[in-house]
C-alpha positions as CSV (number, residue, x, y, z in Angstrom):
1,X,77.0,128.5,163.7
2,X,74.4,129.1,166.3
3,X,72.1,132.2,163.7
4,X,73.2,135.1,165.9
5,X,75.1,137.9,163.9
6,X,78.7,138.2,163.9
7,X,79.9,140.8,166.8
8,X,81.8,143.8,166.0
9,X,84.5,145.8,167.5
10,X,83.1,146.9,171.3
11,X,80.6,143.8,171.1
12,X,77.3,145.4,169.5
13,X,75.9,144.5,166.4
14,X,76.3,147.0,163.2
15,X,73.2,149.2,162.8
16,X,71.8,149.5,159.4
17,X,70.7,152.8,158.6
18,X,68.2,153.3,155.9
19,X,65.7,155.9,155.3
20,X,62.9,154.5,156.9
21,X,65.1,154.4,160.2
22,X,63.5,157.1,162.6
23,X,66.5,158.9,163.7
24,X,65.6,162.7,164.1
25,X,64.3,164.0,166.9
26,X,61.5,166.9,166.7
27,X,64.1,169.8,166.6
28,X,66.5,168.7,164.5
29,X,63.4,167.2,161.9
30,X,62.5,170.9,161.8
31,X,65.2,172.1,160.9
32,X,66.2,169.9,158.3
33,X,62.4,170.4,156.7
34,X,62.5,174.0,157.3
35,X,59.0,174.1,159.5
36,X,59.0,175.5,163.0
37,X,58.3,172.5,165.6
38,X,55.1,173.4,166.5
39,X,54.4,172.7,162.6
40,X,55.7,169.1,162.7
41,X,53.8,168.4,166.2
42,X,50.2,169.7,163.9
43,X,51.1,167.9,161.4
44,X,51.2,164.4,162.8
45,X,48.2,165.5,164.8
46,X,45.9,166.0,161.4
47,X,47.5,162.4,160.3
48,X,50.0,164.1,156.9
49,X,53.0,162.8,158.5
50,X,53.7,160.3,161.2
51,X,56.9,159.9,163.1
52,X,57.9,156.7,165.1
53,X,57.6,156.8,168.7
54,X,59.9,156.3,171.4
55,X,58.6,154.7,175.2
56,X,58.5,158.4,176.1
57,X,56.1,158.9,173.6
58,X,58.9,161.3,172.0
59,X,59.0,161.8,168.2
60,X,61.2,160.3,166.0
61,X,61.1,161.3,162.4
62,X,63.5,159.0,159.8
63,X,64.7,160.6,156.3
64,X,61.6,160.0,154.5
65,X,59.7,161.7,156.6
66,X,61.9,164.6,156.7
67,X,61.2,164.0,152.4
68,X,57.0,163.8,153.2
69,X,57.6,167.2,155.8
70,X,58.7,169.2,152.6
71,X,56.2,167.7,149.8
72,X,53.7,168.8,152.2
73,X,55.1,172.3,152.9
74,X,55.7,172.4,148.8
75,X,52.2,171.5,147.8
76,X,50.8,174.0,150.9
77,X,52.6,176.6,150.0
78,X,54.0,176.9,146.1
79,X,50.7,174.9,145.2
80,X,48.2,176.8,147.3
81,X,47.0,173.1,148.7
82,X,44.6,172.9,152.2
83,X,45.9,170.4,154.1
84,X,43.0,167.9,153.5
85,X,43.8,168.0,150.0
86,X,47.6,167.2,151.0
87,X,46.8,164.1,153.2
88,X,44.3,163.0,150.4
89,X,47.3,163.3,147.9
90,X,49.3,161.3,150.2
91,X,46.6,158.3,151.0
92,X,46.4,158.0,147.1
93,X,50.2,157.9,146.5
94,X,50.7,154.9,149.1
95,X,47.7,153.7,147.8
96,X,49.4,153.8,144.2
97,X,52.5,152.6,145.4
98,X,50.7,149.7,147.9
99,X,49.1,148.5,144.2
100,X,52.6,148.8,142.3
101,X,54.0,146.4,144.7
102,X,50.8,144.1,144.4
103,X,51.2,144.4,140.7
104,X,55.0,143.4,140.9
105,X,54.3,140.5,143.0
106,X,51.4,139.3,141.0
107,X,53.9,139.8,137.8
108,X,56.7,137.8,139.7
109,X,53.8,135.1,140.8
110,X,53.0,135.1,137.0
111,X,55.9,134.5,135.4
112,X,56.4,131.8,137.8
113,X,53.7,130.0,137.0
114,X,54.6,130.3,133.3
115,X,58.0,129.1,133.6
116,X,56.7,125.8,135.5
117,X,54.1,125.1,133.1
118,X,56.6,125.6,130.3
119,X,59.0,123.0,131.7
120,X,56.1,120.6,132.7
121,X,55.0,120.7,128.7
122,X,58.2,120.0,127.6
123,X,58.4,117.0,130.2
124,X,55.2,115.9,128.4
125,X,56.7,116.4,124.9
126,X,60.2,114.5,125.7
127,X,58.2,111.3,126.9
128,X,56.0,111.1,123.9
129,X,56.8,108.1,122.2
130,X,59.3,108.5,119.0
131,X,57.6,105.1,117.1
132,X,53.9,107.0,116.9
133,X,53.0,108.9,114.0
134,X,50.3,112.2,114.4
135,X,47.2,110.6,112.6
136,X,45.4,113.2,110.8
137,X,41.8,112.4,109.6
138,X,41.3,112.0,105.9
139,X,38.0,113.2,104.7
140,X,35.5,110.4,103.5
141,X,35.3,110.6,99.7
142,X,33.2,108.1,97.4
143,X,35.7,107.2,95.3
144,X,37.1,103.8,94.2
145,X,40.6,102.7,94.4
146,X,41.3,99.5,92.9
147,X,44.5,97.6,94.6
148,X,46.4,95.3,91.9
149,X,49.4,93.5,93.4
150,X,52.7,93.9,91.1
151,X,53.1,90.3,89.4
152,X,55.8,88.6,89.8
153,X,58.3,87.7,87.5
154,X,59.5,84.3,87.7
């Protein structure tokens, strides 16, 4: 196989679609989000929500930032939020979700290490040597203990 993807029907390549792929252009972001246009453009001027850009320097927004566009419209209007106070919300949930991820990975890293040093002890253990007995020190008394070999009988 020479690593390029399988072709599909018409020759492209299937396009995977998730919610992070920036999709929507300005118009149709606003109306799925509800905001007028000019809303979205101020927006991504003060920094709360930043779309992808095309080589026209056009906006692209993807589904979760159509998601960010109403939290922010939410908190600014039901919650009576300024918008500094929005994008200060939104630095500290990345932030929160950037050290969830670091926490995961730290865990995964973690348990990893734990599993190797569990198999390298029990390496150690299986090559002990079966014919060797644990000594265990005896505490030093002063008594006497007279040895008498059995006699025997003739």
């Amino acid at each position: 196989m020479d690593g390029r993807r399988p072709r599909q029907r018409g020759g492209f390549p299937p396009y995977e679609l998730t919610e992070d792929t920036p999709v929507y252009v300005i118009s149709v972001a606003a109306q799925l989000s509800g905001l007028h246009p000019q809303t979205l453009r101020q927006y991504d001027r003060l920094g709360l929500v930043s779309p992808d850009r095309t080589a026209g320097r056009g906006r692209r927004y993807s589904a979760r930032d159509i998601e960010l566009l109403r939290q922010v419209q939410q908190l600014s209007q039901d919650e009576g939020i300024n918008l500094a106070g929005i994008k200060r919300i939104i630095e500290l949930e990345n932030q929160v979700a950037a050290l969830q991820n670091r926490v995961a990975e730290l865990q995964a890293a973690l348990d990893g290490a734990a599993a190797a040093m569990q198999q390298r002890e029990a390496a150690v253990h299986a090559s002990y040597r079966r014919d060797l007995v644990p000594y265990q020190e005896v505490q030093q008394t002063s008594a006497l203990v007279v040895w008498r070999p059995k006699k025997a009988k003739d």
